[in-house]
C-alpha positions as CSV (number, residue, x, y, z in Angstrom):
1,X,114.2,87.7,195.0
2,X,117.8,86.9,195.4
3,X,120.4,88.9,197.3
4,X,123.2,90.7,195.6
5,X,125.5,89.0,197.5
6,X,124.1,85.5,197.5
7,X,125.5,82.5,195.2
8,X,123.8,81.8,192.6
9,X,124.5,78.2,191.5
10,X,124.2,77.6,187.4
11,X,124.1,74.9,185.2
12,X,126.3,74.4,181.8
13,X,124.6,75.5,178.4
14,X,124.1,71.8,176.8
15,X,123.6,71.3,173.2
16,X,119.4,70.1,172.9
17,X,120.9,67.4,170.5
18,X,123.5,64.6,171.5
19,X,126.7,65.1,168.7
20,X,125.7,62.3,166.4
21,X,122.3,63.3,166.1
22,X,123.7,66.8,165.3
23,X,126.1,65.2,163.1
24,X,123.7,63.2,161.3
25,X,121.3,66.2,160.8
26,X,123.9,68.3,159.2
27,X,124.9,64.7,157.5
28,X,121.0,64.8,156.2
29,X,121.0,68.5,154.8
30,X,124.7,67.5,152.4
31,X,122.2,65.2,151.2
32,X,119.2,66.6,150.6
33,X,121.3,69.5,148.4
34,X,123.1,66.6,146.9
35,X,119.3,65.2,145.7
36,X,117.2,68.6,145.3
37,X,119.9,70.9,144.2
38,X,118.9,72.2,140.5
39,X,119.7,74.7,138.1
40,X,119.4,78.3,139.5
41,X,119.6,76.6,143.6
42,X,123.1,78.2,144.0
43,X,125.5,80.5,142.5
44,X,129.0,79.3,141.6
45,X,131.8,82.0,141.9
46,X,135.5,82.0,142.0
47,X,137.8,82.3,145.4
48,X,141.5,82.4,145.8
49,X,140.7,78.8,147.4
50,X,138.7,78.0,144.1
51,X,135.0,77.3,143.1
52,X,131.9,77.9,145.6
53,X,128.5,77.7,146.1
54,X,126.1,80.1,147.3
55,X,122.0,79.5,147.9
56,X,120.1,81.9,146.4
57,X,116.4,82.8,146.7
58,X,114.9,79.8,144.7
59,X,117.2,77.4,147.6
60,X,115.1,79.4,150.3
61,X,112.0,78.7,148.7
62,X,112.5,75.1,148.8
63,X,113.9,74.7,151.9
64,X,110.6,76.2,153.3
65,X,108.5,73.7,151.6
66,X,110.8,70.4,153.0
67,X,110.9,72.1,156.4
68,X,107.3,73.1,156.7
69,X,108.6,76.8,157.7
70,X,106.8,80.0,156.7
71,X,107.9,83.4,156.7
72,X,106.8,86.6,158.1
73,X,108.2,90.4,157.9
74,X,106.9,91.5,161.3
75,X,109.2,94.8,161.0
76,X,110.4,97.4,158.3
77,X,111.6,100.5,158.6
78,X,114.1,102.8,156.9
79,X,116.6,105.2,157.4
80,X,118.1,108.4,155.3
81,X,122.0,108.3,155.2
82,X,124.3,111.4,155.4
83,X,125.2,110.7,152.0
84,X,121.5,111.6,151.0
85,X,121.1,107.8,149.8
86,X,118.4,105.4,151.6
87,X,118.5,102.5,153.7
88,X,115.8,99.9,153.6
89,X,115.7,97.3,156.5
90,X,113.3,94.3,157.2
91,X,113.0,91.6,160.0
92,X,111.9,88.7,158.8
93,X,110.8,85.9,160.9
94,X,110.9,81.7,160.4
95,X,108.2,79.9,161.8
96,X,108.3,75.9,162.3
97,X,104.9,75.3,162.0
98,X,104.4,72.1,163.9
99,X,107.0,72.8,167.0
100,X,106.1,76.8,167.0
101,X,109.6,77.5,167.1
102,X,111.2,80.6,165.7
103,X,113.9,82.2,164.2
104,X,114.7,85.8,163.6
105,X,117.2,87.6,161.4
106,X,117.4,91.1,159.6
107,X,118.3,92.1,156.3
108,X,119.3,95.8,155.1
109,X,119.9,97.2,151.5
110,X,121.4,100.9,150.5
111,X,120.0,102.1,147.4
112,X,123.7,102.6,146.1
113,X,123.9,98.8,146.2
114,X,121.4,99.0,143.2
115,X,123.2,101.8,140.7
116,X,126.4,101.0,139.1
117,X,128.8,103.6,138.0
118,X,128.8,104.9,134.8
119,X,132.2,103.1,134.2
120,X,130.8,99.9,135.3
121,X,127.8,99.9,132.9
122,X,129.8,101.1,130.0
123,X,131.9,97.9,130.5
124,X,129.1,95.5,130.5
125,X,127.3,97.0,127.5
126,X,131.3,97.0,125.4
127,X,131.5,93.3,126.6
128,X,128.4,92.5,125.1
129,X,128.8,94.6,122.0
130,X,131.9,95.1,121.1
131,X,130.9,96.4,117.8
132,X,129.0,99.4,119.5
133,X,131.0,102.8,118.9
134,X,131.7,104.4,122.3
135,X,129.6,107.4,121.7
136,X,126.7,104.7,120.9
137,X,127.6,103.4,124.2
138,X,128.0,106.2,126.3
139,X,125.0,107.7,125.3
140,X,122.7,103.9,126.2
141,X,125.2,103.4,129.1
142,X,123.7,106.9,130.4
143,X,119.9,105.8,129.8
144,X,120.8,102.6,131.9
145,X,121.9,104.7,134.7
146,X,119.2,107.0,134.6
147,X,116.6,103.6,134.9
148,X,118.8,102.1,137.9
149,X,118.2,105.2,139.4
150,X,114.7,105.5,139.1
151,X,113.8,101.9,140.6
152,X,116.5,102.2,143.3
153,X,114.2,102.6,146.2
154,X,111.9,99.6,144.6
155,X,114.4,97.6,144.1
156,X,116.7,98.0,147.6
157,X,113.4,97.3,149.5
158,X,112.9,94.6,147.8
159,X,116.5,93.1,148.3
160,X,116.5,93.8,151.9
161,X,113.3,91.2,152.2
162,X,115.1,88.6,150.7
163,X,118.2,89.4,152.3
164,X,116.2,88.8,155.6
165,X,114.1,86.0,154.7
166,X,117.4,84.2,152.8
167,X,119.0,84.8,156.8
168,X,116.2,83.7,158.8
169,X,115.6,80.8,156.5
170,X,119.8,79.6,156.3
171,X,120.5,80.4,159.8
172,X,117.1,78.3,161.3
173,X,117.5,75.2,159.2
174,X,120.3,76.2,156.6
175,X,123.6,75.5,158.9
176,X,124.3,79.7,159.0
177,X,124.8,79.2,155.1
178,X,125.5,82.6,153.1
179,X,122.9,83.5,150.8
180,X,124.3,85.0,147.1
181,X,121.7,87.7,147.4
182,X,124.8,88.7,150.4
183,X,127.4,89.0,147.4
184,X,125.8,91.9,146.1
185,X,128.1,92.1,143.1
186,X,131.7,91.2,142.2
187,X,134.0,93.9,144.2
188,X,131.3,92.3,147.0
189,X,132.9,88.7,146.8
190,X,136.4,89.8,146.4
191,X,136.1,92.0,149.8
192,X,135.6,88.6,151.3
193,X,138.4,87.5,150.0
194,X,140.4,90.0,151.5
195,X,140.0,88.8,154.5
196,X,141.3,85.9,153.8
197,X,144.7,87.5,153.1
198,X,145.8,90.3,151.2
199,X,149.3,89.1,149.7
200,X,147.1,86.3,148.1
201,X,147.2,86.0,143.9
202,X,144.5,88.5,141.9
203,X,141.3,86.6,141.1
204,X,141.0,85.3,137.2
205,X,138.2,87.4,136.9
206,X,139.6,90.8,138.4
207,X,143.0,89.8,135.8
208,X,140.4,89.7,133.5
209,X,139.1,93.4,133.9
210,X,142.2,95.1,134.4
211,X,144.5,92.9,131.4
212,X,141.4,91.9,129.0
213,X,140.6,88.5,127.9
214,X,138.4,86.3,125.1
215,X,134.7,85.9,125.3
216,X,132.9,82.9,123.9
217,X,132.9,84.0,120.4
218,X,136.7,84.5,120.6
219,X,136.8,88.6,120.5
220,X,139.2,90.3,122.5
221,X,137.7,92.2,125.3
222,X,140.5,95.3,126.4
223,X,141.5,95.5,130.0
224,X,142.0,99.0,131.7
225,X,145.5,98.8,131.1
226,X,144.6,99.1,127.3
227,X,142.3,102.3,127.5
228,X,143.4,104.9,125.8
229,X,142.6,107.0,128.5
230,X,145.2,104.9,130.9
231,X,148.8,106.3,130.9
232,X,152.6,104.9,131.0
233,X,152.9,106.0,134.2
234,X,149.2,103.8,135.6
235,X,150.6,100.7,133.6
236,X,153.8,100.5,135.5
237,X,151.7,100.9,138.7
238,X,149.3,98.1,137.7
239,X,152.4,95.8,137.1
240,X,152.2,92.7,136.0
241,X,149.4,90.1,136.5
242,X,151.5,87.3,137.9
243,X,152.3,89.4,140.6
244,X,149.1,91.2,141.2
245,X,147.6,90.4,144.6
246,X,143.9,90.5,145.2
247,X,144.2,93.6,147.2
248,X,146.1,95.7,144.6
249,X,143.3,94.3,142.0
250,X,140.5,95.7,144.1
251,X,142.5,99.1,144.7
252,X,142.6,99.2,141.1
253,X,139.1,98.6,140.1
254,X,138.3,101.1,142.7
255,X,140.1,104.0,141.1
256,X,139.1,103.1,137.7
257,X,135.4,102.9,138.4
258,X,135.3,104.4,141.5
259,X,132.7,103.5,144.1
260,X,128.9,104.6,143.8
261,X,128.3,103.1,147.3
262,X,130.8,106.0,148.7
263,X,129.9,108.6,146.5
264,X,133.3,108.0,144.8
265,X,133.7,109.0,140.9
266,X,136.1,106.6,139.2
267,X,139.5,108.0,137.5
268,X,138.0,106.8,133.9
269,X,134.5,109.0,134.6
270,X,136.9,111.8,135.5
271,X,139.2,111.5,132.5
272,X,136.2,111.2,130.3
273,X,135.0,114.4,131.7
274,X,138.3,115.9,131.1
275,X,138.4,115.1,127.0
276,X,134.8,116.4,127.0
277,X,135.7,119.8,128.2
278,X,138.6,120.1,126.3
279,X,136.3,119.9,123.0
280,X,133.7,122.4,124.6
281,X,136.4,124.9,125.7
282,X,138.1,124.8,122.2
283,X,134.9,125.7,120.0
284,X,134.0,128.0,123.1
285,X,136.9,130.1,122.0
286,X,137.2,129.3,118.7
287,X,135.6,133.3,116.5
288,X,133.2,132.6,113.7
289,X,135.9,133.3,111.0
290,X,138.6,130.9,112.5
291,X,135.5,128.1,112.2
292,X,134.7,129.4,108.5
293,X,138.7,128.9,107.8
294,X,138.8,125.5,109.4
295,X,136.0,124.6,107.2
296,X,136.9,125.6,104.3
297,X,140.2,123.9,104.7
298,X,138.2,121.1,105.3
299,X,136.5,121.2,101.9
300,X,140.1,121.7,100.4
301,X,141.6,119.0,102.0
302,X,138.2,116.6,100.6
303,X,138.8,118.0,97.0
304,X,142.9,117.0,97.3
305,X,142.2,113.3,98.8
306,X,139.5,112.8,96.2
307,X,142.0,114.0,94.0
308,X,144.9,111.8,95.3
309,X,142.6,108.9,95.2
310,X,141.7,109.6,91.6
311,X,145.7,109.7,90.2
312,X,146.7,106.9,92.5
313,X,144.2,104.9,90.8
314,X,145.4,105.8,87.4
315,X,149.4,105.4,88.0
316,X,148.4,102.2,89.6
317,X,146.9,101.0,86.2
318,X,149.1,102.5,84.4
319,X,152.0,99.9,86.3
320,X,150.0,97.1,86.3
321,X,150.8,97.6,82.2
322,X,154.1,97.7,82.9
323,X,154.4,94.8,84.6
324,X,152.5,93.2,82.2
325,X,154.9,94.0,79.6
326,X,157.8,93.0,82.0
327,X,159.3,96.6,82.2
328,X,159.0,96.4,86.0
329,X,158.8,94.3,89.3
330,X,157.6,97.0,91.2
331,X,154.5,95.9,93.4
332,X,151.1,97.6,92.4
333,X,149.3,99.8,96.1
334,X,147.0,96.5,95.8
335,X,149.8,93.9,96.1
336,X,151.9,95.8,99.1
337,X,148.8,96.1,101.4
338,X,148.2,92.3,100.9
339,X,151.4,92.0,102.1
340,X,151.3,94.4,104.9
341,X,147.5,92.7,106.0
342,X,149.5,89.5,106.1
343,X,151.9,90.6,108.2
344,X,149.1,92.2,110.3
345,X,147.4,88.9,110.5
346,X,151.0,86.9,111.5
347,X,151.9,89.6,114.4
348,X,148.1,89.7,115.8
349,X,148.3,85.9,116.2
350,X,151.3,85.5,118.0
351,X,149.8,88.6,120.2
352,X,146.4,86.8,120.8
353,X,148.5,83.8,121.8
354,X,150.8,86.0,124.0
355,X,147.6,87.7,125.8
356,X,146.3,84.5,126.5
357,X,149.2,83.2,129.2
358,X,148.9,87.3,130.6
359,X,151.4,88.6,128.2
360,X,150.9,92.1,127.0
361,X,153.6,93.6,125.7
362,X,156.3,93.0,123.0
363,X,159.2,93.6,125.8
364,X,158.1,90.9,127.1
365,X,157.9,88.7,124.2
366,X,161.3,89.9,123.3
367,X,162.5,88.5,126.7
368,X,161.1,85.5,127.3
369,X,162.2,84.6,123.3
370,X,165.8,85.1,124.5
371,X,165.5,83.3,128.0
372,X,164.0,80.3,125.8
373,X,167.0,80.9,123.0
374,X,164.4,81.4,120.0
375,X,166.5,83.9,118.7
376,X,169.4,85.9,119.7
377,X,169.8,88.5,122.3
378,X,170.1,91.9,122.0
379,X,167.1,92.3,119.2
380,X,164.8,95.0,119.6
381,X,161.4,93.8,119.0
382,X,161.6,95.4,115.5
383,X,163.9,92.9,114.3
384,X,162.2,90.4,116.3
385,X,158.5,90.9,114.3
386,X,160.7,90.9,111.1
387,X,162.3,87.1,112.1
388,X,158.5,85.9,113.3
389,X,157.1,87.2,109.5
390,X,160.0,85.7,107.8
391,X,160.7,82.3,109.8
392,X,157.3,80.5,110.3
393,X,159.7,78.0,113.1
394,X,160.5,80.9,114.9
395,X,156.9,81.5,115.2
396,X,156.0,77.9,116.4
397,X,158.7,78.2,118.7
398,X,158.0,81.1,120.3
399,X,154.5,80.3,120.9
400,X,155.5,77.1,122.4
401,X,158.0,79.1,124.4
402,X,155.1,81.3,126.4
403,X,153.8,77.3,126.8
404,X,157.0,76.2,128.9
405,X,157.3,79.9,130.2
406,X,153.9,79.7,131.5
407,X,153.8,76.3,132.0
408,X,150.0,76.1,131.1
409,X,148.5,73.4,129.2
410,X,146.9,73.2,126.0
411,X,143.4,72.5,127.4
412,X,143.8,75.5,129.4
413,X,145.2,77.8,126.9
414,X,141.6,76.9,124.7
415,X,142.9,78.3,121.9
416,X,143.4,77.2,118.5
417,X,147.0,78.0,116.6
């Protein structure tokens, strides 16, 4: 045994590898992903610095194989939160089966991590189906919800496993690489952006969910800032997307779907809720002979539009005669909403087009149709849907004007005028 006081004399830490043997293993392990790497391996997703890669389970599994590892859990427990949620946690262990050596690494996953807000599944399902009406939706979103929250437990315990064997694996013989089971979902990979700096420009795929954008069949999927539960007030907080930073975007998500995780209710649930009980409270209070008024009104009003319908019908004839006859020009109710839908069809194009460089609103069509002198200023974008309908150039030129405005390509526009 030593003395407190006595010297003890110690030797540097040395690396057990000289540097071009290290160099040339990590050299060897580019390669073998280069050669291996298939379908499924990793998971691409998008960073402020662009595209990357992360391994996933099916990676780990092959890895073990080349290696000659195999992979033990000699420890699990699990833990209640205050939040009343559970915490699953694993050890898992790599073993190099030749040398004996060892590697350890733990993996934990919150049953939270496994149920999505209501917000968030009603999204996915409206992406998918856009067709859906939102009661539809509501009502599957809510069966959804009610199945995440029955396989939770499985399903956490099961995600901390890999999580631990994807760590002990990657860290062993993997170069510390992180696993895509560790970017548990999308707010997930943009809080690791957020390290990365905070003034840095909103992800495509947060713009996405807070502006809209086209899916592959070329629908338009609405952003937050075109609920109708979102007001004048939220829009003008939002901003606009070219000057949306990634932390602002998260912020946003946050309030609008709010944060399972955290026990957090998004603003959208809330304002839901809010509609809801405003129908409950008004046939609460509503007395059995105001309902037998509004219903019969109801009938009333049937009998007069069935009516209407009837003698519209009938005048309409009776002018399609006339013109006939040449004793008028007037346009038949047939003709005039031909000419309205084609006017319809005109404005929604140059809007699609619009939306498609981040452009949402006819303000700011209006203005950057002045700044590129493809009409003159001081039109109110009344006057300015009249001169698109009316002037087909002034509707090639303004679309070629959110082009220089923009200054995006045609390949990365993807869209067809």
């Amino acid at each position: 045994m030593t003395n407190r006081n006595e010297i003890i004399e110690t030797t540097k830490l040395m690396p057990a590898m000289k540097i071009d043997e290290v160099v040339g293993a990590f050299d060897e392990y580019q390669q073998l992903r280069e050669r291996l790497e298939r379908d499924g391996d990793f998971t691409e997703f998008n960073t402020s610095q662009g595209k990357k890669k992360a391994p996933t389970k099916q990676w780990r599994v092959k890895l073990e194989r080349f290696f000659g590892l195999s992979v033990e859990i000699p420890k699990e427990w699990e833990s209640k939160e205050e939040n009343g949620t559970m915490t699953y946690h694993k050890r898992a262990r790599a073993i190099h089966a030749k040398s004996g050596l060892f590697h350890e690494a733990t993996g934990a996953c919150n049953t939270n991590e496994k149920i999505r807000t209501l917000g968030q599944i009603v999204y996915s399902i409206k992406i998918k189906n856009p067709d859906w009406s939102d009661d539809f939706i509501q009502d599957r979103a809510k069966d959804v919800l009610r199945n995440e929250i029955s396989k939770a437990p499985h399903n956490a315990e099961s995600h901390a496993e890999t999580r631990a064997k994807n760590r002990a694996v990657l860290e062993f013989v993997g170069f510390g690489e992180v696993s895509a089971e560790e970017l548990s979902n999308s707010f997930e990979i943009e809080k690791i952006e957020k390290k990365n700096g905070s003034n840095k420009s909103a992800t495509p795929k947060q713009k996405d969910y807070i502006y809209g954008y086209k899916d592959e069949k070329g629908n338009w999927i609405k952003g937050i800032v075109e609920s109708h539960l979102i007001t004048k007030k939220d829009i003008e907080y939002i901003g606009e997307s070219k000057k949306l930073t990634i932390e602002k975007a998260n912020k946003v998500l946050a309030w609008w779907w709010g944060d399972k995780k955290n026990n957090i209710v998004g603003e959208r649930e809330k304002r839901e809720k809010k509609e809801k009980e405003k129908v409950v409270k008004f046939k609460e209070e509503e007395t059995e002979e105001e309902a037998k008024t509004r219903e019969t009104k109801h009938i009333a009003d049937k009998k007069a539009l069935v009516k209407d319908i009837k003698e519209s019908k009938e005048r309409e004839a009776d002018l399609g005669k006339a013109r006939e006859a040449g004793e008028t020009s007037v346009k038949t109710l047939e003709e005039m909403k031909k000419i309205a839908e084609e006017r319809r069809i005109k404005l929604e194009k140059i809007q699609t087009i619009a939306r498609a460089y981040k452009i949402f609103t006819w303000g700011e069509i209006v203005d950057i149709g002045e700044r590129h002198k493809v009409f003159p200023k001081g039109l109110v974008a009344s006057q300015v849907k009249q001169l698109i309908i009316d002037h087909k150039d002034k509707y090639e030129a303004l679309a070629d004007a959110f082009k220089d405005d923009k200054e995006i390509t045609d390949e990365d526009l993807r869209i067809n005028r």
